[in-house]
C-alpha positions as a Markdown table, in Angstrom:
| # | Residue | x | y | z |
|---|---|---|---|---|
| 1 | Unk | -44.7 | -22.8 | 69.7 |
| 2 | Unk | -46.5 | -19.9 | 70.2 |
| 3 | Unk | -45.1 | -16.7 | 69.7 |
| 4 | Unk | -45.5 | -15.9 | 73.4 |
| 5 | Unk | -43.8 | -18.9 | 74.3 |
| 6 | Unk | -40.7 | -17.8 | 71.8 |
| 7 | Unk | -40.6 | -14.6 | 73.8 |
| 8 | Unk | -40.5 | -16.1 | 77.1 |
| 9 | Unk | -38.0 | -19.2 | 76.2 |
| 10 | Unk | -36.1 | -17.3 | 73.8 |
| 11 | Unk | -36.2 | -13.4 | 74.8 |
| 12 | Unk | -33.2 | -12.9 | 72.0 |
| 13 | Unk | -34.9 | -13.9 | 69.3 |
| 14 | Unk | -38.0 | -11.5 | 67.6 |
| 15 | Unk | -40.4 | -13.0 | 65.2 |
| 16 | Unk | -40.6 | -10.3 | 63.2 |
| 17 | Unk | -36.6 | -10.1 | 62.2 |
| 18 | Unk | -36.8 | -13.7 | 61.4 |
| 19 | Unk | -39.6 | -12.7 | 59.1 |
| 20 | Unk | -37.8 | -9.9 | 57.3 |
| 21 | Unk | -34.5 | -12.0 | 57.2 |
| 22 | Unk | -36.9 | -14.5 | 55.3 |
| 23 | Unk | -38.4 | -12.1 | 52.7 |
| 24 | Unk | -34.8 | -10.8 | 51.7 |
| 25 | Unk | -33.5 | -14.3 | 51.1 |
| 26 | Unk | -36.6 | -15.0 | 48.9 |
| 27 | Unk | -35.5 | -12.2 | 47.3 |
| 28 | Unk | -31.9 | -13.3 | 46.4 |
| 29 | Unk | -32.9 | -16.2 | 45.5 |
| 30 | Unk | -35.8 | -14.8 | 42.7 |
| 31 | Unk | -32.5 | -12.4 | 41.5 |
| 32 | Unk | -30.5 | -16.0 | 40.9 |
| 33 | Unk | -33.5 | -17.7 | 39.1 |
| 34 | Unk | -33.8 | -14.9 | 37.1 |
| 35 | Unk | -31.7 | -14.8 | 34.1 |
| 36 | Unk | -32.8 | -18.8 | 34.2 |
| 37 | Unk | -36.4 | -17.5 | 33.7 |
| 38 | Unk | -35.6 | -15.7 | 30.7 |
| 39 | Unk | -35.1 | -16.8 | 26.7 |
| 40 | Unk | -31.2 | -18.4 | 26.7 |
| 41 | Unk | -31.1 | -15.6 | 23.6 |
| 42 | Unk | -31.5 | -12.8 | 26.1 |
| 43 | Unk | -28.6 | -14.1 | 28.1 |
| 44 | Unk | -25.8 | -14.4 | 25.1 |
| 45 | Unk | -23.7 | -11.8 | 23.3 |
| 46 | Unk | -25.8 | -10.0 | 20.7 |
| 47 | Unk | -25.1 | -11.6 | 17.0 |
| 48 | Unk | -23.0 | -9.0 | 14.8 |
| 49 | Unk | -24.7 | -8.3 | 11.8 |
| 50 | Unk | -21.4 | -8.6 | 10.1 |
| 51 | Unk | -21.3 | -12.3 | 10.6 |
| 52 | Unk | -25.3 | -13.0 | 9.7 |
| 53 | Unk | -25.5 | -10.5 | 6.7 |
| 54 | Unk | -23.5 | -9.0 | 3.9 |
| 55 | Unk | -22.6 | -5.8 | 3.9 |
| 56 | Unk | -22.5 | -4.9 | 0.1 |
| 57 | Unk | -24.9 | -5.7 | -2.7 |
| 58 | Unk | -25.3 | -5.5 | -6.5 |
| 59 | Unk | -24.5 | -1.3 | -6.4 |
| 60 | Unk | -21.6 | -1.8 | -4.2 |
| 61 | Unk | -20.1 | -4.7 | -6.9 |
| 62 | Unk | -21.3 | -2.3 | -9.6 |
| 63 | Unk | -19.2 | 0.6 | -8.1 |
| 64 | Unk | -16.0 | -1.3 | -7.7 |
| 65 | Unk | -16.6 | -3.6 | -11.1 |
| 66 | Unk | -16.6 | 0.9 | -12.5 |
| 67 | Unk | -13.8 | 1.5 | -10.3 |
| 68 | Unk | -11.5 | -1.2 | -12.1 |
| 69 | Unk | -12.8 | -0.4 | -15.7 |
| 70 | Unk | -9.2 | 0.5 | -17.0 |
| 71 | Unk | -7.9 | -2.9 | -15.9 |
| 72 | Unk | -5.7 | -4.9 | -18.5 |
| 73 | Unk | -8.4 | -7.2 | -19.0 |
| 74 | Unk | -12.6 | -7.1 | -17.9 |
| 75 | Unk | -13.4 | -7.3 | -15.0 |
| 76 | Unk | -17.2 | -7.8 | -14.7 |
| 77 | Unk | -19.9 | -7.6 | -11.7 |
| 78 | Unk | -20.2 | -11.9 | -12.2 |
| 79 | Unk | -16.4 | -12.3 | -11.9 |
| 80 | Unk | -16.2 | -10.1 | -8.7 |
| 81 | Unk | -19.2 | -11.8 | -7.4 |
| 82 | Unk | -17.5 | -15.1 | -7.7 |
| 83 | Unk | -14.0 | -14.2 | -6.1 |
| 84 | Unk | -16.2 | -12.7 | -3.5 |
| 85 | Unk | -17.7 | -16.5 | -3.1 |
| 86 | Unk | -14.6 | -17.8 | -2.6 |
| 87 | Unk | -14.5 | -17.0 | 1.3 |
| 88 | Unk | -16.3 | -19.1 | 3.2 |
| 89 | Unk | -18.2 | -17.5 | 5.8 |
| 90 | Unk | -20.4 | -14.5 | 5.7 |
| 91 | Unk | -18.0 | -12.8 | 8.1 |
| 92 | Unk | -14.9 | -13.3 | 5.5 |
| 93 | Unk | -16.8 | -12.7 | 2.3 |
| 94 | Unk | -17.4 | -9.0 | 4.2 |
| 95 | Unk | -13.7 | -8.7 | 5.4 |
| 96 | Unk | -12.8 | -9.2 | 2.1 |
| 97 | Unk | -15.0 | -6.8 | 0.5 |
| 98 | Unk | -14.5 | -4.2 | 3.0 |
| 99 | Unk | -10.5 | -5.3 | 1.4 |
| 100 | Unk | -11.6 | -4.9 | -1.9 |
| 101 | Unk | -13.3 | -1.5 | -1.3 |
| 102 | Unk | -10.4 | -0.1 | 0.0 |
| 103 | Unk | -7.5 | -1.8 | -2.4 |
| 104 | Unk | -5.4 | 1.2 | -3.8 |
| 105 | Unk | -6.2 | 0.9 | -7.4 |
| 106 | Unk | -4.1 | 3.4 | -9.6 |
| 107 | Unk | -6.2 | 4.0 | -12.9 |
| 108 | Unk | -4.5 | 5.2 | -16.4 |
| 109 | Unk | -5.6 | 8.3 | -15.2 |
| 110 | Unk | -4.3 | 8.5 | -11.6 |
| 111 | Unk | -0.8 | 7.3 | -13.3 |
| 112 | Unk | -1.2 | 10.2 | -15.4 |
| 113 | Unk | -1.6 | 12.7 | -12.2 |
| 114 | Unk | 1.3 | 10.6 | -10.8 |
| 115 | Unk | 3.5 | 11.6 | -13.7 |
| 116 | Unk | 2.4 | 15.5 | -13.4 |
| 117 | Unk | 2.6 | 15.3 | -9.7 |
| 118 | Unk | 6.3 | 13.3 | -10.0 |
| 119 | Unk | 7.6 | 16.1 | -12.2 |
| 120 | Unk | 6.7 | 19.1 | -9.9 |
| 121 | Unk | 7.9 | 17.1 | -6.9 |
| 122 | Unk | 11.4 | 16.8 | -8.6 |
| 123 | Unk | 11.3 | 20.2 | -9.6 |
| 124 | Unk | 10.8 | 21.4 | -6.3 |
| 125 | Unk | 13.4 | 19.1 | -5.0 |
| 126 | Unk | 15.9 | 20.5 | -6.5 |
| 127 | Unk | 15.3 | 23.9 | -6.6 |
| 128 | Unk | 16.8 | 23.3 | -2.8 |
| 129 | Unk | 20.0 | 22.7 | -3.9 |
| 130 | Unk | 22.4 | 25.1 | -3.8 |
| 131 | Unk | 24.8 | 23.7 | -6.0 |
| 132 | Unk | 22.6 | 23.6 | -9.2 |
| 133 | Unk | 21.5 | 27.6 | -8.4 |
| 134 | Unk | 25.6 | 28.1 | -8.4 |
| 135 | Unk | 25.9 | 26.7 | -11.4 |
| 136 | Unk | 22.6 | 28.2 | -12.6 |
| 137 | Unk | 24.1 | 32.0 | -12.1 |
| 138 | Unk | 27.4 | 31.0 | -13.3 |
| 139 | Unk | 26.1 | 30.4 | -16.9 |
| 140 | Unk | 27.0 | 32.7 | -19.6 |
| 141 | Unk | 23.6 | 32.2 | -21.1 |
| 142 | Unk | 21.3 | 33.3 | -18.6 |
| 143 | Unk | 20.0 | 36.5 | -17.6 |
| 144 | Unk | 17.8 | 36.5 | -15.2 |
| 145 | Unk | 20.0 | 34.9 | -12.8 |
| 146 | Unk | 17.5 | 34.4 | -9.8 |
| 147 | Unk | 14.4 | 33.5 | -11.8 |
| 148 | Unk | 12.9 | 30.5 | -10.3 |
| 149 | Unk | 10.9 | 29.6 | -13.6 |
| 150 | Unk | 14.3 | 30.3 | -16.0 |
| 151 | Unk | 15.8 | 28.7 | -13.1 |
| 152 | Unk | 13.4 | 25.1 | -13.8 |
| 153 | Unk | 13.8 | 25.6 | -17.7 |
| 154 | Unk | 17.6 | 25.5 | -17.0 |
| 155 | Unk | 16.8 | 22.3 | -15.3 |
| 156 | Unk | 14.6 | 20.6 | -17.8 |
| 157 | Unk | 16.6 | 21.5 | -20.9 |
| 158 | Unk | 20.9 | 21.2 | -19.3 |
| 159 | Unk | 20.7 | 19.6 | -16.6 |
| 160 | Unk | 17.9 | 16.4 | -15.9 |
| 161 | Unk | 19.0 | 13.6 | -17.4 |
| 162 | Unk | 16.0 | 10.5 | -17.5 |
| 163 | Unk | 17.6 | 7.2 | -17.6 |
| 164 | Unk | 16.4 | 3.3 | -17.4 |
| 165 | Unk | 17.4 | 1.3 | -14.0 |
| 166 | Unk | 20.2 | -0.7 | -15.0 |
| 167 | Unk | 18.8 | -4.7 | -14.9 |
| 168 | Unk | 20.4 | -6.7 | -12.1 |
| 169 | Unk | 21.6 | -10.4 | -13.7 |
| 170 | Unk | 18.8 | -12.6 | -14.7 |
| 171 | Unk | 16.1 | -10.2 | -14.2 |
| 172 | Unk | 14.6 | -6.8 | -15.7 |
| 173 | Unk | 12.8 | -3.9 | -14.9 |
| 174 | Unk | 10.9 | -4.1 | -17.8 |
| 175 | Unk | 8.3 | -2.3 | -16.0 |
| 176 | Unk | 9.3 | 1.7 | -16.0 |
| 177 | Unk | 9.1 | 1.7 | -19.6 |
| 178 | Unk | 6.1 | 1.5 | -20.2 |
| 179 | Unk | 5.5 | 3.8 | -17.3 |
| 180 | Unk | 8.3 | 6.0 | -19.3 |
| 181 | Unk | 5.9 | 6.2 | -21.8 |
| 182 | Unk | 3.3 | 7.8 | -19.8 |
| 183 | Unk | 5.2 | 10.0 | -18.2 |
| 184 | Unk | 6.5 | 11.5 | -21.4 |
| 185 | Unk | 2.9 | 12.3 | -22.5 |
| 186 | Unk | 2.0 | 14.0 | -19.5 |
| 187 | Unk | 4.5 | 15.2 | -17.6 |
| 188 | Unk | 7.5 | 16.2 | -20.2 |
| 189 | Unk | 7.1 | 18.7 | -23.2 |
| 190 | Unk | 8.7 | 18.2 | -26.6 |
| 191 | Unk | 11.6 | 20.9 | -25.5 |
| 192 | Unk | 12.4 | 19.2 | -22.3 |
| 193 | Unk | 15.3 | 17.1 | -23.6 |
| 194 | Unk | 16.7 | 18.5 | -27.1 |
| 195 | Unk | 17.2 | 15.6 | -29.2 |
| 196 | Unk | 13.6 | 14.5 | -28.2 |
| 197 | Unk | 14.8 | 11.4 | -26.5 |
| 198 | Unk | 14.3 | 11.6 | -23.6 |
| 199 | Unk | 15.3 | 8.2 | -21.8 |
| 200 | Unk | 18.6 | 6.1 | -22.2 |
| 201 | Unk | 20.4 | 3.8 | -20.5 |
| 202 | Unk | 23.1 | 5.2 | -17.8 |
| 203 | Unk | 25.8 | 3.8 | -19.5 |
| 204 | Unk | 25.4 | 6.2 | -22.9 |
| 205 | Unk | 25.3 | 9.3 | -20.3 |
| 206 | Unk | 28.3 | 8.3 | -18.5 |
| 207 | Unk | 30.1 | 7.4 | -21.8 |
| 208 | Unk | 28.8 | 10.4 | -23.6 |
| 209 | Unk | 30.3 | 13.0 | -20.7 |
| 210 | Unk | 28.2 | 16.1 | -21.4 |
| 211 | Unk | 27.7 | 18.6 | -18.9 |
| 212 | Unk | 29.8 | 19.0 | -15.8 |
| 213 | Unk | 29.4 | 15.4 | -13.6 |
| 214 | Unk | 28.8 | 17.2 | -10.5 |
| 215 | Unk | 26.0 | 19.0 | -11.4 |
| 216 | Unk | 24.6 | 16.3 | -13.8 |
| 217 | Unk | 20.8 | 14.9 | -12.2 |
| 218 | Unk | 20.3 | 11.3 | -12.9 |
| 219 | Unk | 16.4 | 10.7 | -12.7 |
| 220 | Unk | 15.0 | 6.9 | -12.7 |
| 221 | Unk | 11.4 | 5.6 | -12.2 |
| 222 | Unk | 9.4 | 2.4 | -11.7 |
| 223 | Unk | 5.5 | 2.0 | -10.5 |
| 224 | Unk | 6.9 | 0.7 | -6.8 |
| 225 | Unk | 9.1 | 0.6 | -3.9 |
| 226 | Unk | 8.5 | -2.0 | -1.6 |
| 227 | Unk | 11.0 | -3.3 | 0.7 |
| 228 | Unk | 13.6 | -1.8 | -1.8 |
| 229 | Unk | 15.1 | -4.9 | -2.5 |
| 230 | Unk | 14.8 | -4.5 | -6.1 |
| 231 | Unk | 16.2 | -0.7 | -5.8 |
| 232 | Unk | 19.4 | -2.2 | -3.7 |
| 233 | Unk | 20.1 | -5.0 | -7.1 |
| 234 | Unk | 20.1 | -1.5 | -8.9 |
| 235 | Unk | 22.1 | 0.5 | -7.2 |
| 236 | Unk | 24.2 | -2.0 | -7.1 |
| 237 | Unk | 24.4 | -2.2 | -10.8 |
| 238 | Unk | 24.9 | 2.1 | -10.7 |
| 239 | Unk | 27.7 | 1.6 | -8.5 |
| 240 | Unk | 29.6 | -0.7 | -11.1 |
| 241 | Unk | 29.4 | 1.9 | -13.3 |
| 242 | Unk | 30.5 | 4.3 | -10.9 |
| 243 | Unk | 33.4 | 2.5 | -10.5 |
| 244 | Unk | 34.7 | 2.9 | -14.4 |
| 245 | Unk | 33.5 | 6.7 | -13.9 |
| 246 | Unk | 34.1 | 7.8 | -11.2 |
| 247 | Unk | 33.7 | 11.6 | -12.1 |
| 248 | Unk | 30.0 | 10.9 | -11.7 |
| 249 | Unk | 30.2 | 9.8 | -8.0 |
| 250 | Unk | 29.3 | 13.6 | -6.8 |
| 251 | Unk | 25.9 | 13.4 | -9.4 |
| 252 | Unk | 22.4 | 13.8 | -7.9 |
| 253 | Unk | 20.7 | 10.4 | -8.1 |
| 254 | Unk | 16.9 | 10.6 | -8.1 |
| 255 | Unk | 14.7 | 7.7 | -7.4 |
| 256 | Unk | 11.1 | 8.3 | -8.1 |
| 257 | Unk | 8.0 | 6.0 | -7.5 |
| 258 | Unk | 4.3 | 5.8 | -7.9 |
| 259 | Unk | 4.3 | 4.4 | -4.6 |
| 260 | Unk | 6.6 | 3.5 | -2.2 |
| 261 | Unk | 6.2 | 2.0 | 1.3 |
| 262 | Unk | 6.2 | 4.2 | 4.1 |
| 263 | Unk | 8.4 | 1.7 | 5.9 |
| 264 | Unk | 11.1 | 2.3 | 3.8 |
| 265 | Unk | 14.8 | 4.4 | 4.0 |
| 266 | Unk | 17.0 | 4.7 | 1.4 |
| 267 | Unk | 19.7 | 5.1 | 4.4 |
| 268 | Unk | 19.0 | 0.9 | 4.8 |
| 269 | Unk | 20.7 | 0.6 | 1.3 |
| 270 | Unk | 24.3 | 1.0 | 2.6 |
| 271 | Unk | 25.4 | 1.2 | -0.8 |
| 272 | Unk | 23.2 | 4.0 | -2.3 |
| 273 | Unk | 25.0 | 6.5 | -4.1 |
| 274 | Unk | 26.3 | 9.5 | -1.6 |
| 275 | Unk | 23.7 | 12.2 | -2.8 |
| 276 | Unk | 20.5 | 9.9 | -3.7 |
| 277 | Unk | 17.0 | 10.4 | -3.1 |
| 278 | Unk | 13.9 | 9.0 | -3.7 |
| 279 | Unk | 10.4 | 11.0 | -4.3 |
| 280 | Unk | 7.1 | 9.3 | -4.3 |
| 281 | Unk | 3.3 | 9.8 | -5.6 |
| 282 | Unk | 1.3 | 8.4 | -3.0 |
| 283 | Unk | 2.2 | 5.4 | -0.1 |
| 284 | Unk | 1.7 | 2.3 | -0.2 |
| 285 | Unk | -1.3 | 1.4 | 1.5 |
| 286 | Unk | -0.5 | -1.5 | 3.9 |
| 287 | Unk | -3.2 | -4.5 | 5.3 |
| 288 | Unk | -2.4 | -3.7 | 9.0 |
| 289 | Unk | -3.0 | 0.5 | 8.1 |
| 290 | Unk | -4.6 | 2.5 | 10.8 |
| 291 | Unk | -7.6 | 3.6 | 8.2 |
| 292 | Unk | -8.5 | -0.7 | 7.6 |
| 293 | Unk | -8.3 | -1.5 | 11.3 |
| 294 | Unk | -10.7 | 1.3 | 12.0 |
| 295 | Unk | -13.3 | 0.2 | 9.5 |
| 296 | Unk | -12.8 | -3.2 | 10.7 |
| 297 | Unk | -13.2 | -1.9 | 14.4 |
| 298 | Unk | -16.4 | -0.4 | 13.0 |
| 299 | Unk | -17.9 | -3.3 | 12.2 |
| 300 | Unk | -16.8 | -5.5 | 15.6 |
| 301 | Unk | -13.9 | -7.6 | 13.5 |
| 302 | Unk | -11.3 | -8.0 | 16.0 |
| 303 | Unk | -7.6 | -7.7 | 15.1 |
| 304 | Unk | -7.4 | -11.7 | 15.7 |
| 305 | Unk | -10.3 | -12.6 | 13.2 |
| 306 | Unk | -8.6 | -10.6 | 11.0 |
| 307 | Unk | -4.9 | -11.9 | 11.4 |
| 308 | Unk | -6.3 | -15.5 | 10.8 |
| 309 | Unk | -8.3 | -14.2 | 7.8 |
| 310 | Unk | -5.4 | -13.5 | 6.1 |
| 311 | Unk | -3.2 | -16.2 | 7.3 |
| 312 | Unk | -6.0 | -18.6 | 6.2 |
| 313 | Unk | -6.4 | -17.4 | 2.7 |
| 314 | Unk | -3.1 | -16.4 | 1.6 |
| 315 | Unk | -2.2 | -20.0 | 2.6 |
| 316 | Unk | -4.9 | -20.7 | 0.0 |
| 317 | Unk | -4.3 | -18.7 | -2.7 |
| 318 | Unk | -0.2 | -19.2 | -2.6 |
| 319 | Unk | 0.5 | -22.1 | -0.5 |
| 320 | Unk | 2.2 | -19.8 | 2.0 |
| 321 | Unk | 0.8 | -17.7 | 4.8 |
| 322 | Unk | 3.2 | -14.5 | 4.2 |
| 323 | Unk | 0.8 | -11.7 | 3.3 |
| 324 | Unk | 3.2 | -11.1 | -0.1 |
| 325 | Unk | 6.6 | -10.1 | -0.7 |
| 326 | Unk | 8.7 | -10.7 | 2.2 |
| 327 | Unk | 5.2 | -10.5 | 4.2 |
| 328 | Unk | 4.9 | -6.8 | 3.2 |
| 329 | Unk | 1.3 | -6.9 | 3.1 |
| 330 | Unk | 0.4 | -4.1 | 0.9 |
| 331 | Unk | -3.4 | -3.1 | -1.0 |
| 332 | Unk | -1.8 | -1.4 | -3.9 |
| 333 | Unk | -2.3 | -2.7 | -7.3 |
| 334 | Unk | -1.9 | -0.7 | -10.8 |
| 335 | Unk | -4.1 | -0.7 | -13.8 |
| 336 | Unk | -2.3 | -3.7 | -15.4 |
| 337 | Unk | -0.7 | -5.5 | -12.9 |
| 338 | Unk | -0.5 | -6.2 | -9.2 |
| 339 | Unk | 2.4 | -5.9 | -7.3 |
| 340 | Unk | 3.9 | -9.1 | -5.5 |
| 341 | Unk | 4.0 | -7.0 | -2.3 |
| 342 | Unk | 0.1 | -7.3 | -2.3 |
| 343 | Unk | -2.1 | -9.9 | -0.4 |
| 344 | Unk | -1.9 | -12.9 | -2.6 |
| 345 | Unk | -5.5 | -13.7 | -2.7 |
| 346 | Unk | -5.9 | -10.4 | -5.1 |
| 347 | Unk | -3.8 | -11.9 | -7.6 |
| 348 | Unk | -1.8 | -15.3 | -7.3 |
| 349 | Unk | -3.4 | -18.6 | -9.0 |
| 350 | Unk | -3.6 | -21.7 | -7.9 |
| 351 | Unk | -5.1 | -25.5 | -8.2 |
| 352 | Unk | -7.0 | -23.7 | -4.9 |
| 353 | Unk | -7.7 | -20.5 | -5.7 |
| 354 | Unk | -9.1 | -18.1 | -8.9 |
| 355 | Unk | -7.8 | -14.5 | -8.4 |
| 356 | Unk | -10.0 | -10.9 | -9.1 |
| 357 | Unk | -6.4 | -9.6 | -10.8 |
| 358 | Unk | -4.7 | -12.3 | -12.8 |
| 359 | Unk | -1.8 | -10.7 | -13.8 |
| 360 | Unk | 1.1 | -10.3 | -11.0 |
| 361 | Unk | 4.3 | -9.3 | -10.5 |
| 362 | Unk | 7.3 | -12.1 | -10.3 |
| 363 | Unk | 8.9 | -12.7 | -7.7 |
| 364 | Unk | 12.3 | -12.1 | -9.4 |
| 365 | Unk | 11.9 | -9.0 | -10.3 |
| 366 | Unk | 9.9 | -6.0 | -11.7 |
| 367 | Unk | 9.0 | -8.0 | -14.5 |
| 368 | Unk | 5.2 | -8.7 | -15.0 |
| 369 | Unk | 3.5 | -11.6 | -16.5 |
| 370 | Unk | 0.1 | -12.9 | -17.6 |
| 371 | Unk | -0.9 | -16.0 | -16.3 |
């Protein structure tokens, strides 16, 4: 049909918007063929470098292989390398490096600083109290009653008294001497306690009754404070002494750690003595921390992938999927042993599994064992 005839049979109908409605239908239909057209690469999400390529090399290993020189035992570039191997993807072995780079490892010489730090912090603590200034001024044997340094030698010299967390039944806390030890080299002078010994057991204090009880400052310390169920067992242990003195009920308890979860509130231990504190170096530095799900964010690792890396390999490593201690999760480990609060696949052995730190906490208590 001509298009004269399609005018004069059909006078609604012009060729020429058939012909444009044709072109833009061609044209829809090249848009849908497109992507078709194309490479199927050029169509799917772009691959994450993280899960094709490692992100650390033989000067990163180096680096951390220096960072963990004061270990208990050698650690070398090989033996990082092949705890590293242990993940089985190229996506885990960078989680877990990107882990690894982060872990809070406390050096002889950060413990050192801890100690210094520890000291000033208690200091400071109580030079807020008004009871011990009372006492302070009321002493026949000082002159310059509002000196603040006279007022810290008073302290050190009359009224701190350092003694060993009493051990719960079956367990120890073996662990603060040796920490003792180091704080006595770097924190304490030879004048800070007169007879030069400077930590005891509660007991000899309480038995001993010098100085006035209610001005009498009880310091303990121990490398870390976790959920504070070891600090409860000892508290309970203080408050059975308590009970056969109780003239030292209105003492000043002090609790001091080289790191402590933030999480945690002496308040929760319902039986802590009424003026108690504790005082901390650093916190703990926890798997689910802001700072490690922003570097994982950084490198496109979603929260998920990273929930069931850990599930997966502290399954390995411990035959449970609790990220440590009571699923406390923690990156903290000292220069000769890990706490059990940290991700077992840093230290826990098994048939299944060949830890970077091989010496760990027990479970029991704050008593540390090599495997």
């Amino acid at each position: 049909m001509s298009s004269e005839n399609l005018d004069n049979n059909f006078p609604a109908i012009k060729p020429k918007i058939i012909a444009e409605e044709i072109k833009e239908l061609q044209r829809k239909l090249s848009e849908i063929a497109e992507p078709y057209q194309k490479p199927i690469s050029s169509i799917l999400p772009e691959e994450r470098q993280v899960e094709t390529a490692l992100l650390f090399d033989d000067i990163e290993i180096e680096g951390c292989r220096e960072r963990f020189s004061s270990w208990t035992s050698l650690i070398s570039t090989k033996k990082i390398r092949d705890w590293l191997n242990q993940f089985e993807t190229t996506l885990e072995q960078n989680i877990a490096f990107l882990l690894l780079s982060k872990l809070q490892f406390l050096s002889k010489a950060n413990i050192e600083s801890a100690s210094q730090n520890l000291q000033k912090k208690l200091l400071d603590l109580l030079l807020t109290e008004e009871s011990l200034w009372r006492a302070f001024r009321d002493d026949p044997k000082v002159t310059l009653k509002d000196n603040e340094a006279e007022f810290k030698k008073w302290l050190r010299n009359k009224i701190i008294r350092y003694a060993a967390l009493p051990s719960p039944p079956k367990t120890s806390v073996e662990s603060q001497y040796q920490l003792w030890g180091i704080y006595e080299r770097s924190a304490l002078t030879a004048t800070s306690v007169p007879d030069g010994k400077k930590i005891r057991p509660l007991s000899e204090y309480f038995q001993a009754s010098t100085g006035n009880p209610e001005t009498s400052v009880f310091v303990f310390m121990d490398y870390t404070n976790g959920s504070g169920n070891q600090l409860a067992k000892c508290i309970q242990e203080i408050n059975k002494l308590l009970e056969q003195y109780p003239e030292y009920q209105q003492s000043l308890f002090i609790f001091m750690y080289v790191v402590q979860a933030t999480s945690f509130n002496l308040a929760s231990i319902g039986s802590a003595p009424e003026n108690s504190e504790t005082i901390y170096y650093e916190p703990m530095l926890s798997y689910k921390s802001q700072e490690i799900i922003d570097i994982l964010a950084s490198h496109q690792i979603s929260e998920s992938e990273y929930d069931n890396f850990i599930e997966k390999y502290c399954l390995r490593a411990s035959g449970k999927s609790d990220a440590g201690y009571r699923d406390s999760g923690t990156l903290t480990c000292h220069h000769y042993s890990c706490p059990n609060n940290t991700l077992p696949f840093f230290h826990k052995l098994s048939n299944n599994w060949e830890p970077l730190f091989r010496n760990s906490q027990t479970p029991s208590a704050t008593r540390y064992k090599t495997k």
